[in-house]
Backbone as a chain_set.jsonl record, in Angstrom:
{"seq": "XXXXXXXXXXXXXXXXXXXXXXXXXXXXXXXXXXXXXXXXXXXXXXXXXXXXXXXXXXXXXXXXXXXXXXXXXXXXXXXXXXXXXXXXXXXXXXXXXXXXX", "coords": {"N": [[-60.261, 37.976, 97.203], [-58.548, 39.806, 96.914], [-59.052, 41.227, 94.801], [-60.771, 43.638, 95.62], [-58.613, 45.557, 97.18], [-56.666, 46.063, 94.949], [-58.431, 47.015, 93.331], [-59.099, 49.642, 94.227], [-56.432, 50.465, 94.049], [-55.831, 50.755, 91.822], [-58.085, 52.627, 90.48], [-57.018, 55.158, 92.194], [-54.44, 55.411, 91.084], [-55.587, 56.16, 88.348], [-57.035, 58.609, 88.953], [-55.011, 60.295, 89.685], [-52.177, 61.62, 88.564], [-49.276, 61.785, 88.957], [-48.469, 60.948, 92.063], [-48.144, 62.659, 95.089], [-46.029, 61.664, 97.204], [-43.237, 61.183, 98.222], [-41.141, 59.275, 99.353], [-43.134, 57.197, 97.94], [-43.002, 57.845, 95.483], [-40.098, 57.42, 95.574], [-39.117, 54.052, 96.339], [-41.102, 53.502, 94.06], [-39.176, 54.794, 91.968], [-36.908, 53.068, 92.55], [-37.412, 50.401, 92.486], [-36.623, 48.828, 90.321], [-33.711, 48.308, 91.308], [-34.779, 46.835, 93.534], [-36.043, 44.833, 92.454], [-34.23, 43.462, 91.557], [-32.373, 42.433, 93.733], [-34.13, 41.018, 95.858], [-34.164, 38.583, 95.118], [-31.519, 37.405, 96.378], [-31.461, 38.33, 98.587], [-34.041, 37.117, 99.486], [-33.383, 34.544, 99.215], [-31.604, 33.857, 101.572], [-33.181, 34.79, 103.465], [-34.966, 32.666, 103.989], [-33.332, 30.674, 104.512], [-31.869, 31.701, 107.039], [-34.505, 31.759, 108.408], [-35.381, 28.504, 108.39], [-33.268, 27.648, 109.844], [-33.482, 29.147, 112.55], [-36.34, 28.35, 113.304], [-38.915, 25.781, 112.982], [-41.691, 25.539, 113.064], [-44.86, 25.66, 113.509], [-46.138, 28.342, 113.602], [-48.198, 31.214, 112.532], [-47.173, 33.623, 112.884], [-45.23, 33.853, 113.199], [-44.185, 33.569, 111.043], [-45.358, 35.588, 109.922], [-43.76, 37.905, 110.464], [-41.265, 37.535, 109.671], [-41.643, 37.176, 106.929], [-42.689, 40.162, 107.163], [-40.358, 41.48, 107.809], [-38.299, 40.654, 105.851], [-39.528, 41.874, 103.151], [-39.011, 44.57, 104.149], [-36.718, 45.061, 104.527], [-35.751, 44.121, 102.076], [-36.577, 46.297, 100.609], [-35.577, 48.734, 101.803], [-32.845, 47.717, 101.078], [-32.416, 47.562, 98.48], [-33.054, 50.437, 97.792], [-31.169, 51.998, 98.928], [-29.006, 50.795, 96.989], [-29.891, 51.689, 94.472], [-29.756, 54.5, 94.562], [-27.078, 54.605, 95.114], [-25.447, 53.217, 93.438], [-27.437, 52.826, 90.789], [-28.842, 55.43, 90.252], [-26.581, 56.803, 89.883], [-25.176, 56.209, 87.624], [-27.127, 56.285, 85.628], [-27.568, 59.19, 85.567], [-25.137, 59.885, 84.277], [-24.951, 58.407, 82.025], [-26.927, 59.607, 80.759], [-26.009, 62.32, 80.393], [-23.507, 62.174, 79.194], [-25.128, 61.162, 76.452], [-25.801, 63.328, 75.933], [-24.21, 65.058, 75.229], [-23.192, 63.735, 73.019], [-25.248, 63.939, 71.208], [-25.161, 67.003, 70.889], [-22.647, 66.636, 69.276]], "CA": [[-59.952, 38.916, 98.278], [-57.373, 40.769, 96.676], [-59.569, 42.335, 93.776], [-61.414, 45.223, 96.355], [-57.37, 46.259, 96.818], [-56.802, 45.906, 93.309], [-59.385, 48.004, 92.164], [-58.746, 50.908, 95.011], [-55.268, 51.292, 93.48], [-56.364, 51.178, 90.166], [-58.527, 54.08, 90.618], [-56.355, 56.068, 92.683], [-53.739, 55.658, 90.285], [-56.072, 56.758, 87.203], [-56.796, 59.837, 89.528], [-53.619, 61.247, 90.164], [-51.087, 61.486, 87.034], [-48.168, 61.975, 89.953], [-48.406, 60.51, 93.206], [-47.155, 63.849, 95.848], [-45.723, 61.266, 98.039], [-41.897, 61.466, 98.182], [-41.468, 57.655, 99.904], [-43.765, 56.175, 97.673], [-42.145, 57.627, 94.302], [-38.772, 56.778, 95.494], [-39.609, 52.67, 96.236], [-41.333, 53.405, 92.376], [-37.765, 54.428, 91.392], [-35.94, 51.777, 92.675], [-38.285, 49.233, 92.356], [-35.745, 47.619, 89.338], [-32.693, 47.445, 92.144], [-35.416, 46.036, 94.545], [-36.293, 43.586, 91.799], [-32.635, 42.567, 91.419], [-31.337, 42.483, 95.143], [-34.85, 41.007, 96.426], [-34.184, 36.947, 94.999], [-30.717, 36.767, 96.984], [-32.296, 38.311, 100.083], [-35.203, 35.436, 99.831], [-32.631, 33.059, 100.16], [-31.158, 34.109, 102.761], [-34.106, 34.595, 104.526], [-35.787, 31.623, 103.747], [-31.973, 30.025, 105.304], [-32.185, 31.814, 108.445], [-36.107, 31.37, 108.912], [-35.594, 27.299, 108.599], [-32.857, 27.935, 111.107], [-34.03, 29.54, 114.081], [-37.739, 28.143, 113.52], [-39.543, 24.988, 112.65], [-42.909, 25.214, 113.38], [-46.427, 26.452, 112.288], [-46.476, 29.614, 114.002], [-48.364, 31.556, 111.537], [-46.932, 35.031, 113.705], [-43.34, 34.02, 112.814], [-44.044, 33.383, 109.74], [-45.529, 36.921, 109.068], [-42.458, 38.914, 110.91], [-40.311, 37.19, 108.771], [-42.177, 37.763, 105.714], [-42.105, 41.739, 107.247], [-39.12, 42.004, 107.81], [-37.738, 41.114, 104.483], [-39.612, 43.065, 102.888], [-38.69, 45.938, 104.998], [-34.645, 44.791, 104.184], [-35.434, 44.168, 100.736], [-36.776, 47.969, 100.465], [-34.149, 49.204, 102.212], [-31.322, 47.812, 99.985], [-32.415, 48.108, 96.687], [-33.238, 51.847, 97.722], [-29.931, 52.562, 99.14], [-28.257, 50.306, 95.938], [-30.479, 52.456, 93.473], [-29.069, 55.685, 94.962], [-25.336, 54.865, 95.121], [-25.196, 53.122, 91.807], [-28.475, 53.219, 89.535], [-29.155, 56.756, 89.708], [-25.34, 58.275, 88.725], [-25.038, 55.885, 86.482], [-28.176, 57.233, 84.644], [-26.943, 60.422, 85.208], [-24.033, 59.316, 83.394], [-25.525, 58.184, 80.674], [-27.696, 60.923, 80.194], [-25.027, 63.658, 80.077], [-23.259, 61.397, 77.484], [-26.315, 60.649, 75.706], [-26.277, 64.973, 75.505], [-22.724, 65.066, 74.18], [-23.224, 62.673, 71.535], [-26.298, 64.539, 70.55], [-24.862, 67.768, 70.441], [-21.464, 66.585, 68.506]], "C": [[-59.104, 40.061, 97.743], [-57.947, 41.685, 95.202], [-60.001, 43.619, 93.998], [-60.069, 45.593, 96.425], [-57.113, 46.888, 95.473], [-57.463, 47.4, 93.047], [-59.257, 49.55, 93.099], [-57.508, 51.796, 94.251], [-55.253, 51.236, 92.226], [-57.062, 52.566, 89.907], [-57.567, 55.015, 91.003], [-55.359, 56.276, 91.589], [-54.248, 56.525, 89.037], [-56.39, 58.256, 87.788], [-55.754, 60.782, 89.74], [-52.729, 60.548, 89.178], [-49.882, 61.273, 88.286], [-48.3, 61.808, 91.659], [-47.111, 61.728, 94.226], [-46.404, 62.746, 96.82], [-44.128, 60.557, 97.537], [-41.359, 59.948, 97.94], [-41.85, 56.967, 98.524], [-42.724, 56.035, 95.788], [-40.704, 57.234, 94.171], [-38.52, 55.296, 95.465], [-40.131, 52.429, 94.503], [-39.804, 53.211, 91.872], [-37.207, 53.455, 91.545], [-36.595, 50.647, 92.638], [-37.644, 48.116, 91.222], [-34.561, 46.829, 90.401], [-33.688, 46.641, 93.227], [-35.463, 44.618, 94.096], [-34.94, 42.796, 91.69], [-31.909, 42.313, 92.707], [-32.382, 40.988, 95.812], [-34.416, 39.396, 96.264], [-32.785, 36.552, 95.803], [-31.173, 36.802, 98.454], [-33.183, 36.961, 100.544], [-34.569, 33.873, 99.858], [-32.215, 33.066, 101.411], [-31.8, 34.179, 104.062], [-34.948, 33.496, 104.615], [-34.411, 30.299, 104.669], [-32.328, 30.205, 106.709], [-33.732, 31.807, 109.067], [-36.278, 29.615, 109.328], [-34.218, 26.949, 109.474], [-32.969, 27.761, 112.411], [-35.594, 28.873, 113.838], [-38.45, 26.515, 112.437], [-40.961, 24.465, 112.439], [-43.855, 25.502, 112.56], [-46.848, 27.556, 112.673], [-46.903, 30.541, 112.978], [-47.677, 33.44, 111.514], [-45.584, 34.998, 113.118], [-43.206, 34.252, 111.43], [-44.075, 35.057, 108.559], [-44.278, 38.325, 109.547], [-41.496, 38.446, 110.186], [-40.253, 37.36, 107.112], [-42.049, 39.27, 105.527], [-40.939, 42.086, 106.768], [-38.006, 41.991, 106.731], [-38.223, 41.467, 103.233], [-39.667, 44.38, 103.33], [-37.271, 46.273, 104.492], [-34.878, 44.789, 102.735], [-35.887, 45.526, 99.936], [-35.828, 48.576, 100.283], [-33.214, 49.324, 100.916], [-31.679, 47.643, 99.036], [-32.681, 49.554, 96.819], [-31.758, 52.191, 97.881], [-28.983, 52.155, 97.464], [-28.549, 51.178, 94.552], [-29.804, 54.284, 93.955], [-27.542, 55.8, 95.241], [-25.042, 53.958, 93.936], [-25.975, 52.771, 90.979], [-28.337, 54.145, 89.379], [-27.737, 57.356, 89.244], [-24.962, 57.48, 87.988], [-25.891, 56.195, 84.899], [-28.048, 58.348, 84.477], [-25.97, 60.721, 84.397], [-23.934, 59.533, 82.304], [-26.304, 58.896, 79.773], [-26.806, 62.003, 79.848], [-24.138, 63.241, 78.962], [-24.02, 61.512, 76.535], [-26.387, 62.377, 74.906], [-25.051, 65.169, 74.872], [-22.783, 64.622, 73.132], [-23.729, 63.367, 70.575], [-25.98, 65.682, 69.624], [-23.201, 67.927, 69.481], [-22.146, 66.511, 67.091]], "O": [[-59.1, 41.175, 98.267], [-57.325, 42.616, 94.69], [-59.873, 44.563, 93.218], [-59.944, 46.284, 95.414], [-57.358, 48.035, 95.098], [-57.018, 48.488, 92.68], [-59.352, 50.582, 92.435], [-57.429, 52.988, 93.955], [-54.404, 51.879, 91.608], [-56.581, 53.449, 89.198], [-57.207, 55.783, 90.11], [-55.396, 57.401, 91.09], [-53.561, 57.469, 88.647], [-55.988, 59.172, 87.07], [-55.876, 61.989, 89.95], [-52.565, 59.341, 88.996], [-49.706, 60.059, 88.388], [-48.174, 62.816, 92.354], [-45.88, 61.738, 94.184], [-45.972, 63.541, 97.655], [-43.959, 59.663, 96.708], [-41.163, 59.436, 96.838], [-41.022, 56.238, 97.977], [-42.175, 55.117, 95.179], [-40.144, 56.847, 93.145], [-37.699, 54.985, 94.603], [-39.728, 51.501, 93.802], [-39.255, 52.17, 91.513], [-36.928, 52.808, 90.535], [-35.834, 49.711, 92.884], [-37.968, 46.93, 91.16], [-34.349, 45.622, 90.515], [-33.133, 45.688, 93.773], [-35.171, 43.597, 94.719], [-34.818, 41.573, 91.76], [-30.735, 41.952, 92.615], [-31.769, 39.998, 96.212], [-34.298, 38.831, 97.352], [-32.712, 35.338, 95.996], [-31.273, 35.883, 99.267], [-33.084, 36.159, 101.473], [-34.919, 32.751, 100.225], [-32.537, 32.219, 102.245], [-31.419, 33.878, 105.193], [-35.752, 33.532, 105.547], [-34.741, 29.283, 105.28], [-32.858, 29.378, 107.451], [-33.906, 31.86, 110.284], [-37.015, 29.264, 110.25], [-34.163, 25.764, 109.802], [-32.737, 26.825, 113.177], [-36.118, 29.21, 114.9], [-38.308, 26.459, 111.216], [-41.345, 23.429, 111.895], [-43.851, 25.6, 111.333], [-47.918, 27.952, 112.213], [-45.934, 30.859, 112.289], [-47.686, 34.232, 110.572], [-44.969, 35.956, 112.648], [-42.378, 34.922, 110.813], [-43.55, 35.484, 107.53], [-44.106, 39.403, 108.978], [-40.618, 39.301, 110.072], [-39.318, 37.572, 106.34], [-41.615, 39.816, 104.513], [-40.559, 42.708, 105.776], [-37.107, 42.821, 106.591], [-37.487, 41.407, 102.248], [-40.404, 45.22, 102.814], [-36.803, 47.361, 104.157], [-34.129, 45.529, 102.097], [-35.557, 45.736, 98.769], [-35.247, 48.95, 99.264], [-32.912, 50.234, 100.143], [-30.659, 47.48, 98.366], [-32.512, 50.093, 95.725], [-31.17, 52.674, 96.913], [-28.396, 53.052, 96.858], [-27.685, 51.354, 93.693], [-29.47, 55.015, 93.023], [-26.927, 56.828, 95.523], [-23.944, 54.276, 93.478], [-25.38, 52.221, 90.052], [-27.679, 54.385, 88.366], [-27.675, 58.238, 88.388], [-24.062, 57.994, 87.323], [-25.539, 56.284, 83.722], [-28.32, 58.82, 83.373], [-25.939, 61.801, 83.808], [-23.285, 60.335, 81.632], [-26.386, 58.878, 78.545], [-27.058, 62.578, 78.79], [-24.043, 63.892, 77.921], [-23.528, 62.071, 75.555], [-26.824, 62.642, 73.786], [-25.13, 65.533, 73.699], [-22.338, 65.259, 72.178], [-23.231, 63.567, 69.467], [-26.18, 65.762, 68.412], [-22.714, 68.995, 69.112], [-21.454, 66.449, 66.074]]}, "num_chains": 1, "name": "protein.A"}
């Protein structure tokens, strides 16, 4: 099932060197703090999911699945913009000092 996806964004990607979409390249950027925020979130949500809910509702299951990845977006975007990116900025303007000493 998941190869016709697959292969859509495979193409599209080989089509377009730069994706115009603001959103999508910013989630790209932060996509390392996503990767690093995203395994405490899934506890947490995996806590409060066996919580409030016990069942086999397959509906709950997928609003809960939404919703943290909606939260785990979120805060690795916000975390990547108040301390990934000026720390790379950082490092880069160093990185130009060094160079030019």
């Amino acid at each position: 099932i998941g190869v016709i996806p697959s292969t859509f964004i495979i193409l599209f990607a080989l089509r377009y060197e730069e994706v115009k979409m603001p959103t999508i390249n910013l989630i790209g950027d932060a996509s390392y703090s996503i990767y690093l925020t995203h395994v405490s979130l899934l506890f947490i949500k995996n806590k409060i999911m066996s919580f409030i809910y016990s069942g086999d509702s397959i509906w709950i299951i997928i609003l809960g699945n939404l919703l943290f990845v909606l939260l785990s977006t979120v805060i690795g975007v916000v975390l990547y913009r108040t301390i990934e990116k000026p720390i790379i900025q950082k490092l880069k303007k160093k990185q130009k000092i060094i160079i030019l000493e």
